[in-house]
MIVOLUM-181338 format. One line per field, with one value per residue (C-alpha): residue number from 1; residue in one letter; x, y, z. Coordinates in steps of 0.5 Angstrom, whole numbers, plus 500, padded with zeros to 3 digits. Each point is the difference from the previous one (the first is absolute). Layout:
N
resi c(NUM|...)
resn c(A|...)
xx c(X|...)
yy c(Y|...)
zz c(Z|...)
This chain:
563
resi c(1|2|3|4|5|6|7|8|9|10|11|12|13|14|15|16|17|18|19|20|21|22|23|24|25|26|27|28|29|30|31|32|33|34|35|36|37|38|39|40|41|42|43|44|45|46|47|48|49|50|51|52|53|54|55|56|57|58|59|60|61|62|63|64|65|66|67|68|69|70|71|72|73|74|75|76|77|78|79|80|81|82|83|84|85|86|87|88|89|90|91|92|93|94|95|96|97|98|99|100|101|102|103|104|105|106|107|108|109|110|111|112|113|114|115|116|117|118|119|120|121|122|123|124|125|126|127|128|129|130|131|132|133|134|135|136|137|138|139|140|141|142|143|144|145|146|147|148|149|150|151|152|153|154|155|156|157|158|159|160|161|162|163|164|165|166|167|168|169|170|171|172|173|174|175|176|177|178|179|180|181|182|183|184|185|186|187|188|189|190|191|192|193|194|195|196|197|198|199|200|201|202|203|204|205|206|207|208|209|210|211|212|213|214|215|216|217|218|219|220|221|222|223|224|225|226|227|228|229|230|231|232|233|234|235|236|237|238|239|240|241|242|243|244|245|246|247|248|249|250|251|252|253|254|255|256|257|258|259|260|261|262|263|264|265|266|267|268|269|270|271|272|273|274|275|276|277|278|279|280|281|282|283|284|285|286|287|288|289|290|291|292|293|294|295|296|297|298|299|300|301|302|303|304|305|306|307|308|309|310|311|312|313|314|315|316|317|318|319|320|321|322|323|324|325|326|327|328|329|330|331|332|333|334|335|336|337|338|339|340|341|342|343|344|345|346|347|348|349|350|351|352|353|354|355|356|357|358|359|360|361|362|363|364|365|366|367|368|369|370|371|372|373|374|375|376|377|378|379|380|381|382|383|384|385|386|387|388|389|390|391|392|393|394|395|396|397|398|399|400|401|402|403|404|405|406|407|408|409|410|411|412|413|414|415|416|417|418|419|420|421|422|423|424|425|426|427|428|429|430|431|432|433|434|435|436|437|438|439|440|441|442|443|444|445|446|447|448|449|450|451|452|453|454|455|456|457|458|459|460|461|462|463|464|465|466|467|468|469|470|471|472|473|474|475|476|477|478|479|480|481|482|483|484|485|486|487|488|489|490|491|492|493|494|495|496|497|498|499|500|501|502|503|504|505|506|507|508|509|510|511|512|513|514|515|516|517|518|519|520|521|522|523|524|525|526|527|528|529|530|531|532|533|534|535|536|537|538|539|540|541|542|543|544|545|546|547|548|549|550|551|552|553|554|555|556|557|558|559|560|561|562|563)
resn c(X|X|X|X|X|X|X|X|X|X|X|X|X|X|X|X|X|X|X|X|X|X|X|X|X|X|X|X|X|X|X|X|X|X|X|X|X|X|X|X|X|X|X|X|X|X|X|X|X|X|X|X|X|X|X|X|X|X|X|X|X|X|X|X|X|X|X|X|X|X|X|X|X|X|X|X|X|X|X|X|X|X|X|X|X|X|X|X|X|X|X|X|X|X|X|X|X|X|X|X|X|X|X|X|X|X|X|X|X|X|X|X|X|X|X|X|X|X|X|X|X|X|X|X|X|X|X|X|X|X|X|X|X|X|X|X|X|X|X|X|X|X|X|X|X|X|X|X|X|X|X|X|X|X|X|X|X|X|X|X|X|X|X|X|X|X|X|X|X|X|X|X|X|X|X|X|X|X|X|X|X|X|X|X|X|X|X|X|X|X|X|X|X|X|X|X|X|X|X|X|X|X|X|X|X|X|X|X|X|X|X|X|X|X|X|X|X|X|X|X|X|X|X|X|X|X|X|X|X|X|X|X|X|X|X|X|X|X|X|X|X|X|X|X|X|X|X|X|X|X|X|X|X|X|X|X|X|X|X|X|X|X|X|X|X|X|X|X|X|X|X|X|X|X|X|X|X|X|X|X|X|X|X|X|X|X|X|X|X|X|X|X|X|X|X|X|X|X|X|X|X|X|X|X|X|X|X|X|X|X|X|X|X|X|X|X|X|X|X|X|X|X|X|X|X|X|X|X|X|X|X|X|X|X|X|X|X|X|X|X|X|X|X|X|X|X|X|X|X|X|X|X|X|X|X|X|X|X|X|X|X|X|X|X|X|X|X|X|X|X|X|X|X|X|X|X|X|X|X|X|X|X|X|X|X|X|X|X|X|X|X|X|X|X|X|X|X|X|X|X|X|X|X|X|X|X|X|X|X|X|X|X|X|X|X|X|X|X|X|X|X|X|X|X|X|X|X|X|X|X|X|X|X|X|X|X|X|X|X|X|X|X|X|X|X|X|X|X|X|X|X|X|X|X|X|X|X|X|X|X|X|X|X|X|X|X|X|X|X|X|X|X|X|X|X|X|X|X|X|X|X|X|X|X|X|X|X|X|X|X|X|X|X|X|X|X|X|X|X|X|X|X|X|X|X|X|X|X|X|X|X|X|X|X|X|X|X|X|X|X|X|X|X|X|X|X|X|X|X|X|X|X|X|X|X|X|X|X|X|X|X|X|X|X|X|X|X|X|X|X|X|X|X|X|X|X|X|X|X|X|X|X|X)
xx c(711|505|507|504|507|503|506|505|506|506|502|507|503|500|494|496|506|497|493|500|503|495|496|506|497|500|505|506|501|501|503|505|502|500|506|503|499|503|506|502|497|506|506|500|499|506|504|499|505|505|498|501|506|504|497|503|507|500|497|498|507|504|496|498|494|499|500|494|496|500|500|494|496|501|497|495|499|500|495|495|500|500|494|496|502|497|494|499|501|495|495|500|501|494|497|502|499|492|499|502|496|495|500|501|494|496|503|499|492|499|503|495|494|503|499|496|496|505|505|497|499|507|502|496|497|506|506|497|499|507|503|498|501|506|504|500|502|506|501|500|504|505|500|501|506|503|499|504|504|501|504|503|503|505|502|502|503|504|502|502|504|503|501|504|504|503|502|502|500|502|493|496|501|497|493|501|501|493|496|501|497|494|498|500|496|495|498|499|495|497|500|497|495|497|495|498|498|496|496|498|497|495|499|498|495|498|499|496|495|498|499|496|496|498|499|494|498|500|492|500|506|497|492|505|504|507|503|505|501|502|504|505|499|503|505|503|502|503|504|502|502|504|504|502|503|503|503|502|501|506|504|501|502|506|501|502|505|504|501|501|505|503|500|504|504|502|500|505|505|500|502|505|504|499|502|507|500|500|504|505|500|501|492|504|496|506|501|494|494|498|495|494|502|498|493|498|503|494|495|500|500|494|497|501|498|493|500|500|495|496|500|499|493|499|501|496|494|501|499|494|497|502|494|496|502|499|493|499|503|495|493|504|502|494|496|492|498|495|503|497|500|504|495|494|494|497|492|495|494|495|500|499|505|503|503|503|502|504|503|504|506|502|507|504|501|493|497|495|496|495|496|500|498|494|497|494|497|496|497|500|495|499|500|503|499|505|500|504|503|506|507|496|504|494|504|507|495|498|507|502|496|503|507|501|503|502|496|505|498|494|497|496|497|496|497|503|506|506|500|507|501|497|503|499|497|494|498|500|496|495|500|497|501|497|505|497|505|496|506|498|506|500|497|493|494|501|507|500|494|505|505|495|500|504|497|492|496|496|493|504|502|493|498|504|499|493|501|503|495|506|497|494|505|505|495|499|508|500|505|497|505|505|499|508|501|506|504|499|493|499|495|494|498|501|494|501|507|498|496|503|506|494|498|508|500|495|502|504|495|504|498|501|498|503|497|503|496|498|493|501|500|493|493|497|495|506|503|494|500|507|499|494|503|505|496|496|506|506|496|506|506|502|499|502|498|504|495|499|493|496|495|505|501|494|498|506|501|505|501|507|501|508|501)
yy c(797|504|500|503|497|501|506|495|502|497|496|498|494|497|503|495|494|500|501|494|495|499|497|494|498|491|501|503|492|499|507|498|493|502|504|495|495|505|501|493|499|507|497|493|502|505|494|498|502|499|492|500|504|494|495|503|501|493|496|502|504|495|493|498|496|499|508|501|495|504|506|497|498|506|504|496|501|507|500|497|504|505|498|498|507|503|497|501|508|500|497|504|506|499|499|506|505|496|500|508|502|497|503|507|499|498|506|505|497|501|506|503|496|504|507|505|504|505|496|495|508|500|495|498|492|500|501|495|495|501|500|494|497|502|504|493|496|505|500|492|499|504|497|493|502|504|494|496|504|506|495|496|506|503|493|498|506|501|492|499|506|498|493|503|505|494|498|505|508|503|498|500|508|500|498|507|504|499|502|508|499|495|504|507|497|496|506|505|496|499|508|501|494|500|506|496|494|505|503|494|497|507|499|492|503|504|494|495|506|501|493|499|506|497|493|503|504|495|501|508|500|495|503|507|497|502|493|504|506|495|497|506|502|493|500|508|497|493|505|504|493|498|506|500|493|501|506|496|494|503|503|494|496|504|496|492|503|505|493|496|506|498|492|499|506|496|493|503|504|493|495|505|501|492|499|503|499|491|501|503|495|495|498|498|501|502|506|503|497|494|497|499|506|503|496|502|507|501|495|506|506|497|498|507|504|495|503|506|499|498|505|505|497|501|507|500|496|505|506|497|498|505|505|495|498|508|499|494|503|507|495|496|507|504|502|499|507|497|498|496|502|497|497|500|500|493|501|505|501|502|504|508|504|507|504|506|505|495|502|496|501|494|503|505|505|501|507|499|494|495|500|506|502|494|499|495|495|494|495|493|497|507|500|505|502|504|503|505|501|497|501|503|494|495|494|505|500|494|497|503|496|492|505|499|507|504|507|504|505|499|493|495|496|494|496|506|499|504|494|501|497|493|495|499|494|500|508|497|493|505|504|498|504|498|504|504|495|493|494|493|496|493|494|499|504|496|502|507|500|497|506|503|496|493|495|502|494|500|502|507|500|500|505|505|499|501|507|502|497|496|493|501|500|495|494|501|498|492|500|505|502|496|504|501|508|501|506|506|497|501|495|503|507|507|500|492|502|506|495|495|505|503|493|498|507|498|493|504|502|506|506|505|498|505|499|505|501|493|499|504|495|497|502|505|494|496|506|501|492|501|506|497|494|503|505|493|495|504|506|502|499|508|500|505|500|504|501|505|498|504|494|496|504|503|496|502|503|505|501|504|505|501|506)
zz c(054|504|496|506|500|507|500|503|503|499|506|501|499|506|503|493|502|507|498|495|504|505|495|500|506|501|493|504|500|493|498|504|498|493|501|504|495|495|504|499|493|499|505|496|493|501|503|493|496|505|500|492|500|505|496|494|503|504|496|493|499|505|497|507|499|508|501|494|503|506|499|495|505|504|494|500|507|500|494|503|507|495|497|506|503|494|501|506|499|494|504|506|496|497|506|503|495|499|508|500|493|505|505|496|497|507|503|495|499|508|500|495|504|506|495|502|494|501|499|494|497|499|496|493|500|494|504|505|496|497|506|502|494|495|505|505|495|499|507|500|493|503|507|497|496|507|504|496|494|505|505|494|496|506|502|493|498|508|501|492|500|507|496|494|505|502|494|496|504|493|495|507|500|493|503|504|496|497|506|499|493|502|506|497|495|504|504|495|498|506|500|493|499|507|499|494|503|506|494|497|506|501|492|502|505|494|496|505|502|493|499|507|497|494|503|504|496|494|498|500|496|495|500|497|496|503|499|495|505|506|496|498|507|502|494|502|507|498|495|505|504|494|498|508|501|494|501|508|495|495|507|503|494|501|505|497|495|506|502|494|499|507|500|492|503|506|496|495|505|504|495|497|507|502|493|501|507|497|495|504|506|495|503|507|507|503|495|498|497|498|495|505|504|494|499|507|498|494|505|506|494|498|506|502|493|502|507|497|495|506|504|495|498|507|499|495|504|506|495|497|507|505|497|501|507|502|497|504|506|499|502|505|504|499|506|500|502|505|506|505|508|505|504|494|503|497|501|497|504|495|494|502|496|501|495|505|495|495|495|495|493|496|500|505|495|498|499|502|506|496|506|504|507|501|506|499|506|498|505|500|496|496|492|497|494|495|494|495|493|498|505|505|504|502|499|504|506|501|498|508|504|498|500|493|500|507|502|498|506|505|503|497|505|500|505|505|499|495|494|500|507|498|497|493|498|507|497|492|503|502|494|494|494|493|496|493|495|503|499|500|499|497|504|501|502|507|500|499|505|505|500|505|505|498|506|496|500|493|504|502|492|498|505|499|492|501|504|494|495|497|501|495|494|503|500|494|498|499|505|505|505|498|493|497|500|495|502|502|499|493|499|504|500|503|504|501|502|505|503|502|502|505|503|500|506|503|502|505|503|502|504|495|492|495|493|495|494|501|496|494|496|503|498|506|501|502|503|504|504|501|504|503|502|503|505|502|500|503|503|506|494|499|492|495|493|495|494|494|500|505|501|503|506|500|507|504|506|497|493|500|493|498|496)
């Protein structure tokens, strides 16, 4: 299993804010409606101790019982429109920031599907499985607190500031002085902690990679005992998960005592200015400041110190999840190497093919070509044996007909035309490759079978099982072809398994059957009724048979050696 992790470069940040929002789609509704309902859920709640500081004044402190019933009622009121708003912004909040994890998630699977083998190369089956899953769950944390506490947070803070300015401009300056303070010690977390976060996320990649490994592998790590090796293997990378976040952990702690510091601070400055200013207007409205003044003084403080707060917990989920973003961000912006023609051509019209002085690198900066200066013309119908060592670049050969990869130089042609202007599905629907790992996925034999050709009647599926000397051992199962093959098809053998992978390609029916290293696994008499079945059943069907039994392409037209 490759553990290649993507190189990723860091795009900026409206570059990734651009990208992920298109994944919002039919939840722009909701996670616009969430900040509005915000919005009046914030106004009303601010208006609040506005209400309370008239009802002290009028009717508690001036003994007025129709004035308390009121403003009672008018509290009340603003309570429950409160409540509701609230509500309702929870509730499309959570629809939107569910929807978009969604649709992330949709997007960034899609994409893979759209990968060419280069570019599935670039990153490791841990980094995707963590993308999509741990690094959108950031995302949809984070978006869910910027659609509600995001809009929340500033209002509270301007309109209660707005509020306690129209009270007292004096005790509203104290709140200003904290925000120097705040700010500088918001983004110099930012700047330390977010490198971090970015290394723990490649070290998730680490994590999720070793255990896929160790999964697939189960039944050799238990055959050889290393059941203790893997688990110091596992243990070694969760340390290194654990000592990160709690490094990233122990500096955004700072982060709720720099505003505790500041709201006692505020709070104290307040009550001791008010105070004075109470006791030297003889708590007079007229002359300064009264006893509700004063309530409503320490009501907004608190509200801003809590608006603070919040937008520092944004802070804090920004810097965790814009890691996270940035991954995202780098699988939903990846380019397939291989592009298809503007006007692809959608019919192949037989199965010769042509390598006119291909060669062929994984990489760019490689030294030297996998495969160098290849010039090799079948006939439609041939059968095309190759043999040769290990890495001599069987399986790199015939990977450039379906386009698996593109010929670095050269041309390859199928059916007489270049493969790179064809459309990818029609040349792909026309080649059928039975790769050197078999996979079987869980569902049935049937269903398996079925990926070949999905509109296959049961007929067809027995044919093609009997070619490739399959349905023998499937009607020995008790439920025949509706036998259950667990995943990865670990309930039946390998050479069961290439089997069923032969017959599965030869539902196609294609024009091109490429089978690489595809009958090890079977006995040279089963090998020998497969070939044999194919040179009676699909004579005109090019076929090229990868094999390091001689044997296996002793009968071929052309028997290809690669040094």
């Amino acid at each position: 299993m490759s553990t290649t992790t993507a190189t990723d470069t860091t795009p900026s940040k409206a570059h990734v804010i651009r990208t992920l929002a298109k994944s919002l789609r039919e939840y722009r509704t909701a996670s616009l409606l969430s900040p509005l309902f915000v919005i009046v859920e914030a106004v009303i709640e601010i208006a609040i101790p506005t209400v309370i500081a008239i009802l002290i004044d009028k009717g508690i402190s001036g003994k007025s019982m129709p004035d308390i019933w009121k403003y009672g009622g008018i509290l009340i009121a603003c309570a429950v429109v409160s409540l509701c708003a609230g509500f309702l912004s929870g509730r499309f909040a959570a629809i939107g920031s569910s929807g978009f994890a969604k649709n992330l998630r949709h997007d960034e699977f899609e994409k893979v599907q759209q990968f060419s083998f280069a570019n599935i190369d670039r990153f490791s089956t841990g980094s995707i499985i963590t993308r999509l899953t741990t690094d959108v769950t950031n995302v949809q944390n984070a978006y869910q607190m910027l659609i509600r506490v995001g809009m929340r947070a500033p209002i509270m803070l301007i309109v209660a500031w707005i509020f306690a300015f129209r009270i007292s401009p004096q005790i509203s300056m104290v709140f200003l002085a904290c925000i120097p303070v705040l700010a500088v010690g918001l983004f110099g977390l930012i700047i330390v902690v977010h490198p971090i976060f970015e290394r723990v996320f490649h070290t998730y990649d680490e994590l999720n990679n070793v255990v896929d490994e160790n999964l697939q592998g189960v039944r050799v790590v238990k055959s050889f005992n290393r059941e203790d090796f893997e688990g110091k293997k596992f243990g070694r990378i969760s340390l290194k998960i654990y000592e990160q976040f709690c490094k990233a952990e122990k500096l955004l702690s700072i982060n709720s005592p720099l505003f505790n510091l500041c709201m006692y601070a505020s709070l104290i400055a307040i009550a001791w200015v008010g105070a004075r200013q109470i006791v030297a207007s003889g708590n007079n409205a007229a002359l300064g400041l009264t006893t509700g003044d004063l309530t409503a003084l320490v009501t907004y403080a608190m509200q801003i110190m809590m608006a603070m707060m919040m937008l520092s917990m944004i802070f804090v989920m920004v810097i965790i999840s814009r890691a996270s973003a940035e991954r995202i961000c780098g699988v939903l912006t990846e380019e397939s190497t291989i592009r298809e023609a503007d006007e692809p051509i959608t019919t192949v019209a037989d199965g010769s093919i042509d390598f006119d002085h291909v060669s062929f690198r994984y990489s760019e900066h490689s030294e030297r070509p996998v495969l160098d200066d290849i010039d090799l013309h079948i006939r439609s119908g041939q059968t095309i044996g190759i043999v040769g060592g290990t890495g001599s670049a069987k399986t790199s050969l015939v990977q450039l007909i379906p386009r698996l990869y593109d010929v670095s130089s050269g041309a390859l042609k199928v059916g007489g035309v270049d493969v790179r202007d064809y459309e990818l599905e029609a040349l792909r629907d026309e080649v059928a490759m039975v790769l050197q790992k078999n996979v079987l996925f869980a569902g049935t034999i049937a269903e398996n079978l079925r990926w070949g050709n999905p509109y296959a009647t049961d007929e067809e599926i027995r044919h093609a099982c009997e070619l490739a000397q399959a349905d023998g051992f499937i009607q020995e199962f008790p439920d025949k072809y509706n036998t259950y093959i667990e995943q990865g098809g670990t309930n039946v053998s390998g050479g069961q398994k290439q089997r069923l992978c032969i017959a599965r390609a030869l539902l196609k029916k294609p024009k091109i059957l490429i089978l690489d290293d595809s009958t090890s696994a079977v006995d040279t008499r089963t090998d020998a009724l497969i070939r044999g079945a194919f040179a009676k059943e699909i004579p005109n069907t090019t076929k090229i048979i990868i094999a390091q039994r001689i044997a296996s392409v002793q009968e071929a037209d052309i028997i290809l050696v690669l040094d």
